[in-house]
One Martini backbone bead per residue (centre of mass of N, CA, C, O) as a GRO file, in nm:
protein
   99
    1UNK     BB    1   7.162  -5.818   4.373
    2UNK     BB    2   7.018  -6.112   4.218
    3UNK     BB    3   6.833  -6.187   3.963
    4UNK     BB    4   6.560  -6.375   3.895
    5UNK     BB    5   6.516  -6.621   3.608
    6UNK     BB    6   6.234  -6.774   3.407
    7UNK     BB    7   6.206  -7.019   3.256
    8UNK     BB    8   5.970  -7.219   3.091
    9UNK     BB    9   6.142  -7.488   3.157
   10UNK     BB   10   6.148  -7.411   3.454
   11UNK     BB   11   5.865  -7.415   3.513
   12UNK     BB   12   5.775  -7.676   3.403
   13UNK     BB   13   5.972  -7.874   3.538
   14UNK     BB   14   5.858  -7.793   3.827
   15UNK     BB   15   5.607  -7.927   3.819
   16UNK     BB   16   5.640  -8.206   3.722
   17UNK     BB   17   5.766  -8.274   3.980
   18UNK     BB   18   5.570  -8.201   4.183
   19UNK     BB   19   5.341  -8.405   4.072
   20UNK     BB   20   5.495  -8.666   4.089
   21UNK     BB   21   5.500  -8.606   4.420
   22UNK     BB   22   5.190  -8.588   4.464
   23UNK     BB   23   5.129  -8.859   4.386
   24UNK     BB   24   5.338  -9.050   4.499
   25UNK     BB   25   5.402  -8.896   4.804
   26UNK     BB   26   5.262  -8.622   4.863
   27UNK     BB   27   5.189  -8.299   4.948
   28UNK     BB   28   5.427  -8.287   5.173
   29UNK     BB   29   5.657  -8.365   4.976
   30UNK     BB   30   5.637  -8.163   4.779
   31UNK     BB   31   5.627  -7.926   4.932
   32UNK     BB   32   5.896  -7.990   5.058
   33UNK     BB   33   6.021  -7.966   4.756
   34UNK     BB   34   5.981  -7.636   4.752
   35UNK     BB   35   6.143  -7.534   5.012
   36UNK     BB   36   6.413  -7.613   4.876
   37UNK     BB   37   6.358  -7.447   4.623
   38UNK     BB   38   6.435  -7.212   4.774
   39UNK     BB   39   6.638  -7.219   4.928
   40UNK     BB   40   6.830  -7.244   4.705
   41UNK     BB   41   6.807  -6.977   4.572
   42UNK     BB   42   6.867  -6.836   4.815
   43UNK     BB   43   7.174  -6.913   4.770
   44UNK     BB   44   7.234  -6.836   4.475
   45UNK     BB   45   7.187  -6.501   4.537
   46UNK     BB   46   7.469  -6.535   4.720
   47UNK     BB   47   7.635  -6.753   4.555
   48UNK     BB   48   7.650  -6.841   4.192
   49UNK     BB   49   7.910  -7.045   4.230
   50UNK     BB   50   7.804  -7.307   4.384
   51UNK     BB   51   7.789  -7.463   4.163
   52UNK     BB   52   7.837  -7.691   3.919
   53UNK     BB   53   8.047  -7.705   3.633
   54UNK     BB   54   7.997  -7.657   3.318
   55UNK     BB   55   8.002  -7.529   3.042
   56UNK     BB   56   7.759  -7.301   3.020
   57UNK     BB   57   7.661  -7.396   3.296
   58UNK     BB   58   7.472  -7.495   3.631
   59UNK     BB   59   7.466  -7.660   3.928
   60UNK     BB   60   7.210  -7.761   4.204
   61UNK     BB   61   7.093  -7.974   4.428
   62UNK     BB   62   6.820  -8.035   4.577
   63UNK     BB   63   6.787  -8.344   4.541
   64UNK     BB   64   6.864  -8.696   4.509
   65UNK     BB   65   6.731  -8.663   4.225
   66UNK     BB   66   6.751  -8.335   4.173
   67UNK     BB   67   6.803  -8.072   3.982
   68UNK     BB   68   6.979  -7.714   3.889
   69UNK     BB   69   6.989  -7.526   3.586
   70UNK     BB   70   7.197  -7.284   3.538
   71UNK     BB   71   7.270  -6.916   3.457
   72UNK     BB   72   7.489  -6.645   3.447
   73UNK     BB   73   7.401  -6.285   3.385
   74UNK     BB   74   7.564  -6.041   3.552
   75UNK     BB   75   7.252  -6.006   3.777
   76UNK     BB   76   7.186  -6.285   3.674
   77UNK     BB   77   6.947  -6.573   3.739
   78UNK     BB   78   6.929  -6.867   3.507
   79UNK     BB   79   6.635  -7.073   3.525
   80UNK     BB   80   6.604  -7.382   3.321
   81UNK     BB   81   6.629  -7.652   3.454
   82UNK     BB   82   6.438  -7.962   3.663
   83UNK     BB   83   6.601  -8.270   3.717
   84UNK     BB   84   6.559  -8.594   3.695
   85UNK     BB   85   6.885  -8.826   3.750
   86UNK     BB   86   6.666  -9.085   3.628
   87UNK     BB   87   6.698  -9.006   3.357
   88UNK     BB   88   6.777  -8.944   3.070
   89UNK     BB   89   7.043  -8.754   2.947
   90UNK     BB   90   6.931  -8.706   2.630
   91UNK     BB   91   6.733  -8.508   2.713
   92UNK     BB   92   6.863  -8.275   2.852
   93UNK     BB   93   7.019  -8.160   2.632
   94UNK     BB   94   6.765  -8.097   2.504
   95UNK     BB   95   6.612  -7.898   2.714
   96UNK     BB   96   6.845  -7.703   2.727
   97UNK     BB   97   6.805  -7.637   2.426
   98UNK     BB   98   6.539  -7.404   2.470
   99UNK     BB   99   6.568  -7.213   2.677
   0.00000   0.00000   0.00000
C-alpha cells in the first residue's frame, strides 16, 4: 500500500479552499468537500495512476471546481495543492513549483 505525503502547499491550499467554502457555503457544504477529499484520496491509495497525466505529476478532480495535483514517487503519493479551476492558471504554475 502507498503512503499520502502532505506537502505545505498541500496543507495550505486545502485549508484555503476549505475556509471559502465555510464562509461562502456554510459548513455542511465545507464538511462534506472534506469528505471528498478523503475518498479521492483513498481512490488514489488503491489506484495512483487514475488521476490525468499532466507533465511531471497527476491530477484529479475532487469537485467541479477544485482539482488535487499530486506526484507518485516510489510507494509514496505526494500531495502538492488544491486547486480551484475558476482561479488564473499562471497562478497554478507558480504554486506548483513550490511543491
Amino acid at each position: 500500500m502507498r503512503r499520502v505525503k502532505w506537502t505545505h502547499t498541500a496543507k495550505k491550499s486545502l485549508n484555503q479552499v476549505y475556509e471559502f467554502s465555510n464562509v461562502v457555503w456554510g459548513s455542511n457544504v465545507a464538511n462534506h468537500f472534506l469528505q471528498l477529499v478523503d475518498s479521492r484520496i483513498s481512490s488514489l491509495i488503491k489506484n495512483p495512476e487514475i488521476g490525468k497525466r499532466h507533465r511531471n505529476f497527476r491530477s484529479i478532480l475532487i469537485h467541479k471546481h477544485v482539482r488535487l495535483f499530486y506526484e507518485t514517487r516510489n510507494s509514496e503519493i505526494v500531495l502538492l495543492a488544491f486547486w480551484d479551476n475558476r482561479q488564473d492558471p499562471n497562478k497554478l504554475a507558480v504554486l506548483l513549483l513550490k511543491k
